[in-house]
C-alpha beads as a LAMMPS data file, in Angstrom:
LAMMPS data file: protein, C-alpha beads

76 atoms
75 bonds

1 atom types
1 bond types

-500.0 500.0 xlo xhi
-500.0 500.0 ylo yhi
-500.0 500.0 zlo zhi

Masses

1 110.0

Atoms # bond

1 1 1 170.614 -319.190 -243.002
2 1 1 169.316 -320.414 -239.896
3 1 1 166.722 -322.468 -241.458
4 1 1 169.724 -324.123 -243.163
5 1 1 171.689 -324.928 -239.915
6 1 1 168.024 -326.345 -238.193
7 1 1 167.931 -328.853 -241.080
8 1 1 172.023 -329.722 -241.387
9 1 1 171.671 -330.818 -237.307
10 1 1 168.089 -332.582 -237.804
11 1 1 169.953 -334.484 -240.545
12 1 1 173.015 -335.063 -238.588
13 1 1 170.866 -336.059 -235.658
14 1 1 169.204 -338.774 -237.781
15 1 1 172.151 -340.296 -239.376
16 1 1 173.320 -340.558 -235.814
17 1 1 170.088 -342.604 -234.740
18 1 1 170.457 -344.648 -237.640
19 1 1 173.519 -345.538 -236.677
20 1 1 172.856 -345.820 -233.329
21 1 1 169.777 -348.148 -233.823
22 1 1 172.179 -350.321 -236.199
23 1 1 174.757 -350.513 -233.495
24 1 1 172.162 -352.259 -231.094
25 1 1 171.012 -354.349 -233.606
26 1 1 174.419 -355.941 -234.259
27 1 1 175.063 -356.139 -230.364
28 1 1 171.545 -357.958 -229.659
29 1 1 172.743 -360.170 -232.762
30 1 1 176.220 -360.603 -230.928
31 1 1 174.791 -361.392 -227.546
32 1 1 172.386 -364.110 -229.119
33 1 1 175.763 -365.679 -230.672
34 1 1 177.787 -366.098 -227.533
35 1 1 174.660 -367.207 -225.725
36 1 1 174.831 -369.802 -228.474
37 1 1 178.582 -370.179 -228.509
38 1 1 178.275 -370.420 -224.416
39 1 1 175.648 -373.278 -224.466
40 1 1 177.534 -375.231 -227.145
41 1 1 180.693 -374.652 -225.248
42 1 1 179.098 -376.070 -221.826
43 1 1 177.667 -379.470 -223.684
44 1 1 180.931 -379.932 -225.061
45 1 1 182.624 -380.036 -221.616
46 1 1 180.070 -381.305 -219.484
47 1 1 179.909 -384.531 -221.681
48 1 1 183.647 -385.186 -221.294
49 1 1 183.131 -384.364 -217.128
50 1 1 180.245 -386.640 -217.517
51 1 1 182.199 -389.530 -218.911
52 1 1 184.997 -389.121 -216.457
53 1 1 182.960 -389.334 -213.646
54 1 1 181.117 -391.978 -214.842
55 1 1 184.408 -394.144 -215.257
56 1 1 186.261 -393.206 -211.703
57 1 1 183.086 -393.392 -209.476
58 1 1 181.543 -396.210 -211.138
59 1 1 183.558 -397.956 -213.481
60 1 1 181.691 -397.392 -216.598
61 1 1 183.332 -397.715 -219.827
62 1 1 181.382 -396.872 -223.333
63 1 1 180.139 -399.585 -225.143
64 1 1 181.580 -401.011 -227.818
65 1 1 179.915 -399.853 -230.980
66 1 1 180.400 -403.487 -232.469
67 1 1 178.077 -404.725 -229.358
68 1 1 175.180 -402.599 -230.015
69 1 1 172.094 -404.365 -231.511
70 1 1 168.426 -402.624 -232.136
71 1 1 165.222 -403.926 -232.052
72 1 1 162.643 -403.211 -235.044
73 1 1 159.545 -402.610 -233.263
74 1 1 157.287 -401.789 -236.072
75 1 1 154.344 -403.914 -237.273
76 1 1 154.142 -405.881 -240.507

Bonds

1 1 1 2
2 1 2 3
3 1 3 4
4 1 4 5
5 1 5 6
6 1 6 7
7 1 7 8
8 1 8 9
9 1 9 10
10 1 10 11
11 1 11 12
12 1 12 13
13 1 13 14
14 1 14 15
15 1 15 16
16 1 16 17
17 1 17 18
18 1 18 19
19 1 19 20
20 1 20 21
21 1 21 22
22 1 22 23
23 1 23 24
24 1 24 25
25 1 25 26
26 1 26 27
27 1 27 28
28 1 28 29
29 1 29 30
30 1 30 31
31 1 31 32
32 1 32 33
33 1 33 34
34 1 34 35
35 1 35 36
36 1 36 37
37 1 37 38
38 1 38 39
39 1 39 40
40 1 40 41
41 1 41 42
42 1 42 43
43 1 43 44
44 1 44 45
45 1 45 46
46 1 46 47
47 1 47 48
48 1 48 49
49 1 49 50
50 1 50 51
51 1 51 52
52 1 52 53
53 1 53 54
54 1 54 55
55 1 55 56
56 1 56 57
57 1 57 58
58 1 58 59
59 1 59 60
60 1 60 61
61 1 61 62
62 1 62 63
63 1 63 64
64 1 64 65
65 1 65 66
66 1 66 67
67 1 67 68
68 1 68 69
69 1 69 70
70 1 70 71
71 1 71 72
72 1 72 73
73 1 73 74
74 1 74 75
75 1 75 76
């Protein structure tokens, strides 16, 4: 009988861990999505800051798409 309970809480113990470990695993994934979410989130509003400082401290205004011409460089 007491062999019996040994093994029920080694078995409980282990489904515990195995939850446990799967726990972390889905928080490390979780933190590695809003570090993603963060740096996406900070390029999307620094480019916006960007262009609005651009226009009030220097005037700048983005070119005209129509205006934009590209040189082929490669050889023949």
């Amino acid at each position: 009988m007491l062999l019996a309970g040994v093994v029920f809480v080694n078995l409980a113990v282990l489904k515990l861990n195995l939850r446990l470990d799967r726990a972390n695993q889905e928080r490390t994934n979780l933190r590695g999505a809003n570090a993603a979410l963060q740096s996406q989130l900070s390029a999307a509003l620094a480019s916006g800051r960007i262009q609005a400082q651009a226009r009030r401290l220097d005037g700048l205004v983005q070119a005209d798409p129509s205006t934009i011409g590209y040189v082929n460089l490669a050889r023949r």
